[in-house]
TITIFI-782020 format. One record per residue (C-alpha): residue in one letter; x, y, z. Coordinates in steps of 0.02 Angstrom, whole numbers, padded with zeros to 5 digits, always signed. Layout:
# TITIFI-782020
AXYZ
...
//
This chain:
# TITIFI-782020
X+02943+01523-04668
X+02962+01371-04577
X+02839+01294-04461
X+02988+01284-04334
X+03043+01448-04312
X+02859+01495-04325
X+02827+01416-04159
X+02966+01482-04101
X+02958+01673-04128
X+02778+01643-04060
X+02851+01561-03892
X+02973+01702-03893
X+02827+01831-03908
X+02712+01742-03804
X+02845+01776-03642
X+02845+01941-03697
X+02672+01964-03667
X+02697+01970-03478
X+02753+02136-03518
X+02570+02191-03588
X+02586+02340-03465
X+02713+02423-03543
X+02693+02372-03694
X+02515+02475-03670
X+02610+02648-03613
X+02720+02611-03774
X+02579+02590-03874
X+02604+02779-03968
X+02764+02730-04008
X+02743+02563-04100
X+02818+02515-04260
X+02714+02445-04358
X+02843+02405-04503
X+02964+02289-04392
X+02989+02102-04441
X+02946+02176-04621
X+03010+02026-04699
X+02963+01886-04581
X+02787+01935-04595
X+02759+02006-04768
X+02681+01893-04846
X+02531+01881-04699
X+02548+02086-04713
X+02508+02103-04889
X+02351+01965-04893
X+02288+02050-04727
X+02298+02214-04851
X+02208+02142-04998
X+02057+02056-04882
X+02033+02186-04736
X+01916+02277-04896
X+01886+02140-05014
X+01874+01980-04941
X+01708+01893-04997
X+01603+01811-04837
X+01457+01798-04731
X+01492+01842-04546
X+01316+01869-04505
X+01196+01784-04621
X+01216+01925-04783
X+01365+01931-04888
X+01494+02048-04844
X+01652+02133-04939
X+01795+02150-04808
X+01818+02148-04626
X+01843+02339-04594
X+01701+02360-04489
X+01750+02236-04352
X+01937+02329-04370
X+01921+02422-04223
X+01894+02272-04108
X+01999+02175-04194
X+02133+02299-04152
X+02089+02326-03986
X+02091+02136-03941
X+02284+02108-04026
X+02345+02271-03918
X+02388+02374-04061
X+02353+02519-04174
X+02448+02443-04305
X+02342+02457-04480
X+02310+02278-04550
X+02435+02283-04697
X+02579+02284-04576
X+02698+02141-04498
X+02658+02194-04327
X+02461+02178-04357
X+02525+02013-04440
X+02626+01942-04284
X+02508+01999-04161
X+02329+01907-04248
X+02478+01768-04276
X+02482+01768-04076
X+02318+01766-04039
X+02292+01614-04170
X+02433+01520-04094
X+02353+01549-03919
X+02185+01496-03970
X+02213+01350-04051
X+02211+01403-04230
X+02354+01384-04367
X+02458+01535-04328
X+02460+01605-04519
X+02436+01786-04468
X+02318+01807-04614
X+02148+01872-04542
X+01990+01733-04593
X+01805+01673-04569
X+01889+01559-04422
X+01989+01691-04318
X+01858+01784-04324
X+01739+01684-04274
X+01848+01635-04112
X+01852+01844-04107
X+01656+01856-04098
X+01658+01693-03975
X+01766+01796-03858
X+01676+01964-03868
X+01508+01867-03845
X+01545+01784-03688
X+01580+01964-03610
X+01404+01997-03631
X+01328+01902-03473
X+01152+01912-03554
X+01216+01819-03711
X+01278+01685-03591
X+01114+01676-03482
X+01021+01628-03647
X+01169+01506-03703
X+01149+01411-03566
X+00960+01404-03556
X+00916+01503-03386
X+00759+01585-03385
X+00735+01771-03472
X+00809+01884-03314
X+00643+01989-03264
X+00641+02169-03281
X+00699+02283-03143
X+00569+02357-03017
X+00523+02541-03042
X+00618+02611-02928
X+00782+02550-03001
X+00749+02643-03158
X+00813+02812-03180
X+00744+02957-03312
X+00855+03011-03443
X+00871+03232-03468
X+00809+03288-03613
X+00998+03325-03660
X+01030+03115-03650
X+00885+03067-03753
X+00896+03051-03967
X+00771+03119-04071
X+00751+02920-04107
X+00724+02881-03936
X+00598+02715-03898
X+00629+02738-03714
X+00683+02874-03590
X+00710+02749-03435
X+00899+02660-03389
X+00926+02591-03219
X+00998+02700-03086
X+01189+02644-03089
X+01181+02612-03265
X+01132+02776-03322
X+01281+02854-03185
X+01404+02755-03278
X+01332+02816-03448
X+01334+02979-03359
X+01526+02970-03326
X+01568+02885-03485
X+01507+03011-03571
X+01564+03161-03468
X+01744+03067-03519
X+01715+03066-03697
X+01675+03252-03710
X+01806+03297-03638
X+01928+03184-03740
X+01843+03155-03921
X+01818+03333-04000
X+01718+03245-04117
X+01584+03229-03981
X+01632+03407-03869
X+01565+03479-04020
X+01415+03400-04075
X+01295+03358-03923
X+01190+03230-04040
X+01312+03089-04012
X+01310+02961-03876
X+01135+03005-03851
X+01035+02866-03790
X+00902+02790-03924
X+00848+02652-03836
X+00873+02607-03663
X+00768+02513-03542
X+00611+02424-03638
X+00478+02342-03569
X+00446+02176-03614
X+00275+02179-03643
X+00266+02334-03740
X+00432+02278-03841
X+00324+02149-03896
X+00191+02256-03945
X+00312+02356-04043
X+00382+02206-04138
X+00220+02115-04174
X+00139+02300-04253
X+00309+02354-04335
X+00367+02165-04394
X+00537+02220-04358
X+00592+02147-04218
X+00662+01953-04270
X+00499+01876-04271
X+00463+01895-04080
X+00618+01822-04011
X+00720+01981-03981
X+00574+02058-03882
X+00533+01908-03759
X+00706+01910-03710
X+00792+02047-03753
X+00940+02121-03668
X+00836+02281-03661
X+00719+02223-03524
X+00872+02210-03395
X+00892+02416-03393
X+01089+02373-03440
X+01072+02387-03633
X+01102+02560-03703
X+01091+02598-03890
X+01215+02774-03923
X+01198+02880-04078
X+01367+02861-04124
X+01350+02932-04308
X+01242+02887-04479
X+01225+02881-04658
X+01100+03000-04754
X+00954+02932-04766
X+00980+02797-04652
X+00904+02748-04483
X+01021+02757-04322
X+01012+02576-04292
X+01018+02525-04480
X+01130+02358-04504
X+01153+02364-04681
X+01346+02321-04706
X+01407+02525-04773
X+01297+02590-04635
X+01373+02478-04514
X+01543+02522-04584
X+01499+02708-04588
X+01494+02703-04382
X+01647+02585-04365
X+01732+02710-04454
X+01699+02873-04329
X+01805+02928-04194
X+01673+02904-04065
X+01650+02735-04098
X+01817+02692-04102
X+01855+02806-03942
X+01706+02669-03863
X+01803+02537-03934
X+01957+02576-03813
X+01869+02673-03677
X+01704+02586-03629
X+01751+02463-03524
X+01838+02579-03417
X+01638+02629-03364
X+01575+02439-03366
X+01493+02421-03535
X+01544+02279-03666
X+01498+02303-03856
X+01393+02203-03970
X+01517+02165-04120
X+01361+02175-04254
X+01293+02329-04184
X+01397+02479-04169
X+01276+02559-04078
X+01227+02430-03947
X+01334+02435-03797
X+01293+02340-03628
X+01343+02395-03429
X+01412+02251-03345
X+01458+02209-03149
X+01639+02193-03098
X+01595+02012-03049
X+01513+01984-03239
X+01345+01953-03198
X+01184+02069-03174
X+01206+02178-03043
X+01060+02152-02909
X+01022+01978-02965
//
């Protein structure tokens, strides 16, 4: 396939995005087989890596790139599995409009422009990027109790500030009623760790030795009342916040996760790609609400 008429069909398809809208209300209806020829050869290497493909994302090796799937899909606009053209074209598009060669074959580099992207929707990540002080927590009085029906088993912490926890509130209220998965099985999207106090975060992390050193717990996103960990599923035997790469995997893979993936932002919280369960409430103008 020629460079030439690369660029081109992405030009082409790069107009067409203005018509995102509909292409969104269309979305049940896409084909994922069209351009079968055009893009087969990205198709079938995109097969062969999305459970194979040898690298370290995150420090650890890891076999595949199924677990980041989900927001992978939900960044390209499509539902498309990651053998097909369509997946091909679209990561193709988003290359081409990032600045990367516009292959369509997923690697370490697109998806480390992926994580870039994701990361700077996190307005805590940013705070720390750019060297501002660690926000301090909010007063008392801006921190809400969780019910006894919000809380997991697992729980560190049964405080969330007040808007945050009435946006958890309706998020979850959606999910119930859209996810059977969760209508029937009150355990998930329970809260496990919400608001933390910085000073007894430490604490925990100097006792347990579990915490990062003490980095995490000086200036954790925890302390802000935004951060919510949700029980969103688990392996036997392993913890609800375990990061090992199948136990990660395991949660990527459940409908409520992947109902968060598309739904979540509707109620003002942004995900943490490593951590399935970690989810954080953001203000329409992307900073801390209150500050």
């Amino acid at each position: 396939m020629g460079t030439f008429r690369v660029i081109l069909s992405l030009l082409v398809l790069g107009a067409a995005a203005a018509l995102a809208p509909a292409r969104a209300m269309a979305q049940q209806a896409e084909v994922c087989d069209a351009e079968s020829v055009e893009w087969a050869g990205p198709a079938l290497a995109n097969s062969q890596s999305w459970q194979r493909m040898e690298w370290a994302p995150f420090g650890p090796t890891e076999y595949g790139w199924e677990t980041y799937l989900p927001l992978v899909q939900h960044e390209l606009g499509t539902g498309c599995a990651p053998g097909s053209p369509v997946f091909a074209r679209r990561l193709a598009e988003f290359q081409f409009g990032h600045g990367l060669p516009a292959t369509g074959w997923f690697d370490a580099a697109t998806f480390q422009t992926f994580r870039g992207l994701w990361q700077e929707r996190r307005p805590f990540v940013m705070s720390r990027v750019r060297e501002e002080p660690c926000p301090d927590p909010p007063p008392l009085y801006q921190l809400g109790y969780l019910v006894e029906s919000e809380e997991h088993a697992d729980r560190l912490t049964r405080l969330l500030r007040r808007d945050v926890l009435d946006a958890y509130r309706r998020l979850v209220a959606a999910a119930r009623a859209e996810v059977p998965e969760v209508a029937t099985n009150p355990e998930l999207l329970q809260i496990f760790s919400g608001f933390r106090d910085p000073e007894a975060d430490a604490a925990r992390c100097a006792a347990s030795g579990n915490c990062d050193g003490l980095r995490r717990a000086v200036c954790s996103p925890h302390r802000t009342g935004t951060a919510v960990d949700l029980y969103v599923g688990q392996l036997a035997g392993l913890g609800v916040d375990n990061t090992s790469a199948a136990s990660r995997l395991h949660m990527t893979r459940t409908p409520t996760y992947r109902w968060l993936v598309r739904n979540a932002r509707r109620f003002g919280f942004t995900p943490y790609v490593y951590e399935p369960w970690h989810w954080e409430w953001i203000s329409p103008t992307g900073g801390y609400a209150g500050q």
